[in-house]
Predicted model as a PDB file, atoms N, CA, C, CB and O in Angstrom, pLDDT in the B-factor column:
MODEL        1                                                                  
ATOM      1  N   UNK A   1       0.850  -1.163   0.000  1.00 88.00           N  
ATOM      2  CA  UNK A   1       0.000   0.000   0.000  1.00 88.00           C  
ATOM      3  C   UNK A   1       0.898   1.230   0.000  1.00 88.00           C  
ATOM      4  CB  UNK A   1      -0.968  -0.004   1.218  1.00 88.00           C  
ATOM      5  O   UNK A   1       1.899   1.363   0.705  1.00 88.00           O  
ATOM      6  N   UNK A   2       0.385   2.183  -0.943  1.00 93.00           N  
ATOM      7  CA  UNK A   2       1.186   3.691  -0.777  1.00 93.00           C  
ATOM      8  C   UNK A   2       0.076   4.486  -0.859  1.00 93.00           C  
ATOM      9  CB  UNK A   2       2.391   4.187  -1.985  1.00 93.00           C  
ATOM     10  O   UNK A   2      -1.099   4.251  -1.143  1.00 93.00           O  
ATOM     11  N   UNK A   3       0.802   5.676  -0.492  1.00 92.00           N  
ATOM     12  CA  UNK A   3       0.206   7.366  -0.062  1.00 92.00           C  
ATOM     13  C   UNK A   3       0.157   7.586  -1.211  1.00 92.00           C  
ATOM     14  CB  UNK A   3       1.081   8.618   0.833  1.00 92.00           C  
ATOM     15  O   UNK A   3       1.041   6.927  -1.759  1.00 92.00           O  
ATOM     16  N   UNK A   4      -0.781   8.560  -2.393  1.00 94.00           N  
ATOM     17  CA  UNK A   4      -0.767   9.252  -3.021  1.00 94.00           C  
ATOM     18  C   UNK A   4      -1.723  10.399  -2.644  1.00 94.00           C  
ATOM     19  CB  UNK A   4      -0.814   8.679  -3.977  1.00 94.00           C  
ATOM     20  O   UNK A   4      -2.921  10.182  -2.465  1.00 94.00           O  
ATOM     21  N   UNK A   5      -0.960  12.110  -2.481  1.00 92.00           N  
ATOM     22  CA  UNK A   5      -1.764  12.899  -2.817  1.00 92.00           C  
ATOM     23  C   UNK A   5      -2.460  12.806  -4.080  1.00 92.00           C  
ATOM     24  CB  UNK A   5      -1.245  13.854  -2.688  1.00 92.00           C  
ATOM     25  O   UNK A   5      -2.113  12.561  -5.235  1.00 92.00           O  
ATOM     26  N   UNK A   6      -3.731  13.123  -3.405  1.00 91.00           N  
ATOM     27  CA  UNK A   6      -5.059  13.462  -5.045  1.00 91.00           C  
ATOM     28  C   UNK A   6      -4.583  14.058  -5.979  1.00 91.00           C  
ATOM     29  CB  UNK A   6      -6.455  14.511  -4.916  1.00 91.00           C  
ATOM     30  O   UNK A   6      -5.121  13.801  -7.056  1.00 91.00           O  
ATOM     31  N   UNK A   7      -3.645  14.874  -6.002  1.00 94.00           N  
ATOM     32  CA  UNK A   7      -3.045  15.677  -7.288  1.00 94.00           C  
ATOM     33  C   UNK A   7      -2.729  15.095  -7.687  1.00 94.00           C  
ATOM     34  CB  UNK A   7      -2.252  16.544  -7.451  1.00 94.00           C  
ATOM     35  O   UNK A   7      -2.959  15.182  -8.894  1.00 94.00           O  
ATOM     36  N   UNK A   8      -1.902  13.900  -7.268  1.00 95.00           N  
ATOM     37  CA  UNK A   8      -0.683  12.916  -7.900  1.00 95.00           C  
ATOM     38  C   UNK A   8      -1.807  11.480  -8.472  1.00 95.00           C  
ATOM     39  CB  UNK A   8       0.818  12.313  -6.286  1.00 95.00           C  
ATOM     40  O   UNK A   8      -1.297  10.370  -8.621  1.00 95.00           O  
ATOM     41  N   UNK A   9      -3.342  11.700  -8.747  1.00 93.00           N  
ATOM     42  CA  UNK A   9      -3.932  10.496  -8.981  1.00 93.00           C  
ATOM     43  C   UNK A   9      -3.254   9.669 -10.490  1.00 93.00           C  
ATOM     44  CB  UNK A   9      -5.580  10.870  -9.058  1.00 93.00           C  
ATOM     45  O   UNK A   9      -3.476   8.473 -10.677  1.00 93.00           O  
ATOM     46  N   UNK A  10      -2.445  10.486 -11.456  1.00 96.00           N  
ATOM     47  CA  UNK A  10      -2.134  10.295 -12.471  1.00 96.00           C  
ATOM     48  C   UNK A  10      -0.933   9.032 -12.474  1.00 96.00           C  
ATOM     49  CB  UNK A  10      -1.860  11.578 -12.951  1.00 96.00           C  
ATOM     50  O   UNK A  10      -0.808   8.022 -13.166  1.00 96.00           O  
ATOM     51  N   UNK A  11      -0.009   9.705 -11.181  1.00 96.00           N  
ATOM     52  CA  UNK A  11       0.950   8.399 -10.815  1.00 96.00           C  
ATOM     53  C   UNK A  11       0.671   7.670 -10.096  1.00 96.00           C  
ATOM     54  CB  UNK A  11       2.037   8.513 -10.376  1.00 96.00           C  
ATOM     55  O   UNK A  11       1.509   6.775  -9.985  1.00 96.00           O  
ATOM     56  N   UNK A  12      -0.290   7.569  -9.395  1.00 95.00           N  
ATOM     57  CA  UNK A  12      -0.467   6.510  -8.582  1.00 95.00           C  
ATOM     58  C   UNK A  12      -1.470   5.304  -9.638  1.00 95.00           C  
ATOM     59  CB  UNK A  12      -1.248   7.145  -7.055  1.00 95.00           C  
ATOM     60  O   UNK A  12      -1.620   4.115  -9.357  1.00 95.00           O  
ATOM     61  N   UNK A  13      -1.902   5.830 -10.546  1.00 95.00           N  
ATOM     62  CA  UNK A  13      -2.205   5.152 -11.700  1.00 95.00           C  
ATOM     63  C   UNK A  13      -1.678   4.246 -12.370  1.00 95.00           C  
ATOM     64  CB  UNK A  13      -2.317   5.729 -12.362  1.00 95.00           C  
ATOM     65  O   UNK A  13      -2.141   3.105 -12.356  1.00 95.00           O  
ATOM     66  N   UNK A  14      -0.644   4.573 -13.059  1.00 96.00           N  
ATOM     67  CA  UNK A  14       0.161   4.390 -13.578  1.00 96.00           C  
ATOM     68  C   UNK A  14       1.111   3.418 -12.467  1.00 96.00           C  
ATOM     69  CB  UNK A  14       0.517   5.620 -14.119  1.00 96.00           C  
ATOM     70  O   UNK A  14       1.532   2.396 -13.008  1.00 96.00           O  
ATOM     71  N   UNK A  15       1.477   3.568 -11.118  1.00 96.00           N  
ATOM     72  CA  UNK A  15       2.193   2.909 -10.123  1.00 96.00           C  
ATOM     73  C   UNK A  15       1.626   1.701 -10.051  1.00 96.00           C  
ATOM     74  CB  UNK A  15       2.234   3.547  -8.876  1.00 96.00           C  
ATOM     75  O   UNK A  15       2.455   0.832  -9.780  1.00 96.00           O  
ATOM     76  N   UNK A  16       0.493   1.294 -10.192  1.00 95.00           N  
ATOM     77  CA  UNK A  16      -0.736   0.248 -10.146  1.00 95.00           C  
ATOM     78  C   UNK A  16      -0.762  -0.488 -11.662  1.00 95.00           C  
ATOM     79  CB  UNK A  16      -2.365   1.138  -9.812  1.00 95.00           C  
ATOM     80  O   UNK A  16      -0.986  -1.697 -11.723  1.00 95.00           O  
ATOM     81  N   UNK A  17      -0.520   0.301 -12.886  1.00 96.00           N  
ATOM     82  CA  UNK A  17      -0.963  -0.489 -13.390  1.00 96.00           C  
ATOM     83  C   UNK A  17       0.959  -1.286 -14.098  1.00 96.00           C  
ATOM     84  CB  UNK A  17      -2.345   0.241 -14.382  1.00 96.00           C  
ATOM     85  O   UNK A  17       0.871  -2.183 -14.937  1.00 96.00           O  
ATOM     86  N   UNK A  18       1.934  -0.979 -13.795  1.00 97.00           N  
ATOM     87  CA  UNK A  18       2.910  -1.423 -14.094  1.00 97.00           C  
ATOM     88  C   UNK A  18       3.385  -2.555 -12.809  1.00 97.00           C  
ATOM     89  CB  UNK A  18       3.737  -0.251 -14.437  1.00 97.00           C  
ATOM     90  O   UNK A  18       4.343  -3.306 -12.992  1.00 97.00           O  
ATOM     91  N   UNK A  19       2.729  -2.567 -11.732  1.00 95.00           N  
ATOM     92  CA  UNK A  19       2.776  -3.474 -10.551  1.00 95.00           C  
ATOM     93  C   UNK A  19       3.363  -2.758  -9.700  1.00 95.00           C  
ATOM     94  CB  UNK A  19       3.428  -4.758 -10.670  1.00 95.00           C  
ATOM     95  O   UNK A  19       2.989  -3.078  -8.572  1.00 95.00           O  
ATOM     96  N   UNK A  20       4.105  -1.941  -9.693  1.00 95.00           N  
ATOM     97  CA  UNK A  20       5.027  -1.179  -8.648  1.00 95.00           C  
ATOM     98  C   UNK A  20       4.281  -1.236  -7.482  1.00 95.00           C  
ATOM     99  CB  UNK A  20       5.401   0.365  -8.987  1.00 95.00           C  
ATOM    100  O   UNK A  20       4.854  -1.750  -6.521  1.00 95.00           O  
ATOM    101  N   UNK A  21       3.127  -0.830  -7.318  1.00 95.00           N  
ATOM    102  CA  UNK A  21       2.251  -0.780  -6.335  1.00 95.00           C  
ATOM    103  C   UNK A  21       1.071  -1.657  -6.295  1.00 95.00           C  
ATOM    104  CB  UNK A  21       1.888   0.379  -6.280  1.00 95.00           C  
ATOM    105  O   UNK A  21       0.611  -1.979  -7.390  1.00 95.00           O  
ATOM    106  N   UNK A  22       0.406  -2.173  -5.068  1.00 93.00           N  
ATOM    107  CA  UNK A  22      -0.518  -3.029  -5.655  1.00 93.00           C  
ATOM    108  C   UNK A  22      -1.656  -1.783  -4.538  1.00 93.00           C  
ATOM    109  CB  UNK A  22      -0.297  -5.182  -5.354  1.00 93.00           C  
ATOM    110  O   UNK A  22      -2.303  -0.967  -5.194  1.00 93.00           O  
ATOM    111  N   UNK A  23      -1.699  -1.767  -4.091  1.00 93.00           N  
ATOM    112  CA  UNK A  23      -2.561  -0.750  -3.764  1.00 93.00           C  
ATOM    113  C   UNK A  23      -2.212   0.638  -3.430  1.00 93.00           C  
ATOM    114  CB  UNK A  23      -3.172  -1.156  -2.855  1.00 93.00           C  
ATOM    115  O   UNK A  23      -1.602   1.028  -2.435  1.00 93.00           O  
ATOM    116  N   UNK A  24      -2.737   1.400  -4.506  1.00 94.00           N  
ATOM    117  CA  UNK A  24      -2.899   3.054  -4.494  1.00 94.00           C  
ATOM    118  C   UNK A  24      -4.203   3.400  -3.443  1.00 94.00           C  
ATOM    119  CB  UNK A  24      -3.296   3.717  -6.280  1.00 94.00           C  
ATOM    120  O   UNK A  24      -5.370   3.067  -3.651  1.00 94.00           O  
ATOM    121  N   UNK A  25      -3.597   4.299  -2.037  1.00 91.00           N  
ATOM    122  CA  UNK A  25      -4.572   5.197  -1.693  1.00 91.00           C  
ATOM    123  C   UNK A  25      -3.875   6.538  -1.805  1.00 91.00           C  
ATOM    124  CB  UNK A  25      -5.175   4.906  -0.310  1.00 91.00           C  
ATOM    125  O   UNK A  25      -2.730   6.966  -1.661  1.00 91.00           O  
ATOM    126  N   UNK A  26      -5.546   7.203  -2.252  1.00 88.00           N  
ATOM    127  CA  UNK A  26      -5.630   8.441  -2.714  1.00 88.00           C  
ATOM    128  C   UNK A  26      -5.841   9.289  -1.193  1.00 88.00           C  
ATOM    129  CB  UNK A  26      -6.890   8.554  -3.910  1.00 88.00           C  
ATOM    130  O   UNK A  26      -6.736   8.922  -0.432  1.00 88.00           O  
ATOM    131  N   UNK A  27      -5.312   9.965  -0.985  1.00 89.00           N  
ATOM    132  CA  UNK A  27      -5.195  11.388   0.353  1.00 89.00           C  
ATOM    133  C   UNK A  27      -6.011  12.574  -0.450  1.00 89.00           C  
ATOM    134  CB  UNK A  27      -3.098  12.136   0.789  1.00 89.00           C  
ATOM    135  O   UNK A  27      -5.442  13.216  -1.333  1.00 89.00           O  
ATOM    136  N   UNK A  28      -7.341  12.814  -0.095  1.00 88.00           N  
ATOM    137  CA  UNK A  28      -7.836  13.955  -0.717  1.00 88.00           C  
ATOM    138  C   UNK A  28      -7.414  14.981   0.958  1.00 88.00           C  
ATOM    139  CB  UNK A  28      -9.832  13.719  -1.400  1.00 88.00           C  
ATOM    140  O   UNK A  28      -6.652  15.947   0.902  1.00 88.00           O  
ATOM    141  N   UNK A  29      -7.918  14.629   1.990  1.00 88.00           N  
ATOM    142  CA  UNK A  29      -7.401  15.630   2.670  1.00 88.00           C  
ATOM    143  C   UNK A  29      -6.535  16.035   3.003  1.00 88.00           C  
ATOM    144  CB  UNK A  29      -7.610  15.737   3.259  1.00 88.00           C  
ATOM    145  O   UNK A  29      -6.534  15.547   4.133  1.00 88.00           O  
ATOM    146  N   UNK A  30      -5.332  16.830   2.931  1.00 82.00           N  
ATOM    147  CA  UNK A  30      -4.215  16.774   2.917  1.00 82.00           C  
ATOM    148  C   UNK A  30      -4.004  17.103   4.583  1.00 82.00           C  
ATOM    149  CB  UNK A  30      -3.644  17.649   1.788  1.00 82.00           C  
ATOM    150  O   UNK A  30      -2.826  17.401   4.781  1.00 82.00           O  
ATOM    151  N   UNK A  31      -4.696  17.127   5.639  1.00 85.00           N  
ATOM    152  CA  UNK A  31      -3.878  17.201   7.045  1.00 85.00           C  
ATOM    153  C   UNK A  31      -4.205  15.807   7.740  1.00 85.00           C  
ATOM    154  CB  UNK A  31      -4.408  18.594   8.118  1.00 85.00           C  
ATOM    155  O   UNK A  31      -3.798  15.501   8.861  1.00 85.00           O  
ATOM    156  N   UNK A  32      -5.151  14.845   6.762  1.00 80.00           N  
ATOM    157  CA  UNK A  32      -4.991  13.385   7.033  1.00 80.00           C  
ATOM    158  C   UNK A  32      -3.960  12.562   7.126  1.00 80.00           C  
ATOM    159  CB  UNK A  32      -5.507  12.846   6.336  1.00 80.00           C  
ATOM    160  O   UNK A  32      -3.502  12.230   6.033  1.00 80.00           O  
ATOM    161  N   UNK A  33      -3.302  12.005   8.304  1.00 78.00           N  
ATOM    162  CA  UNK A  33      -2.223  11.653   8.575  1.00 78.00           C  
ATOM    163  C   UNK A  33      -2.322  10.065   9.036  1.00 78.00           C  
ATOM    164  CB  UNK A  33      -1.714  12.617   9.499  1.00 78.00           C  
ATOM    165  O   UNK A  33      -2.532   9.723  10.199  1.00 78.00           O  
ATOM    166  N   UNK A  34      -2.098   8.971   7.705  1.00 78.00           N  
ATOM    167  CA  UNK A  34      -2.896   7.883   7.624  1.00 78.00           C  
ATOM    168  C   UNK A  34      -2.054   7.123   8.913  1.00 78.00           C  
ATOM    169  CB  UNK A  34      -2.951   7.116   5.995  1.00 78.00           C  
ATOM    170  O   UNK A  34      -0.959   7.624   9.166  1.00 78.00           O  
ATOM    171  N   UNK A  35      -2.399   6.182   9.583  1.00 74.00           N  
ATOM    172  CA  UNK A  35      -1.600   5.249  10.595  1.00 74.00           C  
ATOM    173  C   UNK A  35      -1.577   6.037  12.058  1.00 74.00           C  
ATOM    174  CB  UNK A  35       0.101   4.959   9.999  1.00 74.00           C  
ATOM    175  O   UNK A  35      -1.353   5.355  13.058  1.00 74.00           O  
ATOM    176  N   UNK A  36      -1.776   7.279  12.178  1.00 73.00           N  
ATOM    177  CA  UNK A  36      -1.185   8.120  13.512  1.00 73.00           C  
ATOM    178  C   UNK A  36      -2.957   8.171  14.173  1.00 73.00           C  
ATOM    179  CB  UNK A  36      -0.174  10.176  13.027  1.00 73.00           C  
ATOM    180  O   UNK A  36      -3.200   8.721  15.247  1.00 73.00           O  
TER     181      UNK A  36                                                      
ENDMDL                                                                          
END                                                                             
């Protein structure tokens, strides 16, 4: 699993579909601080 800011939905796309990543989450709120 990785972080992508929402701006960045284009690479986290792309991170997913070459395998690099197998799960893209998207951060639309940006003072969301995932795990804490």
């Amino acid at each position: 699993m990785k972080f992508f800011d929402f701006e960045d939905i284009n690479e986290a796309n792309q991170a997913s579909v070459s395998g690099k990543v197998i799960k893209p989450v998207w951060i639309i709120d940006k003072n969301c601080k995932p795990g804490e």
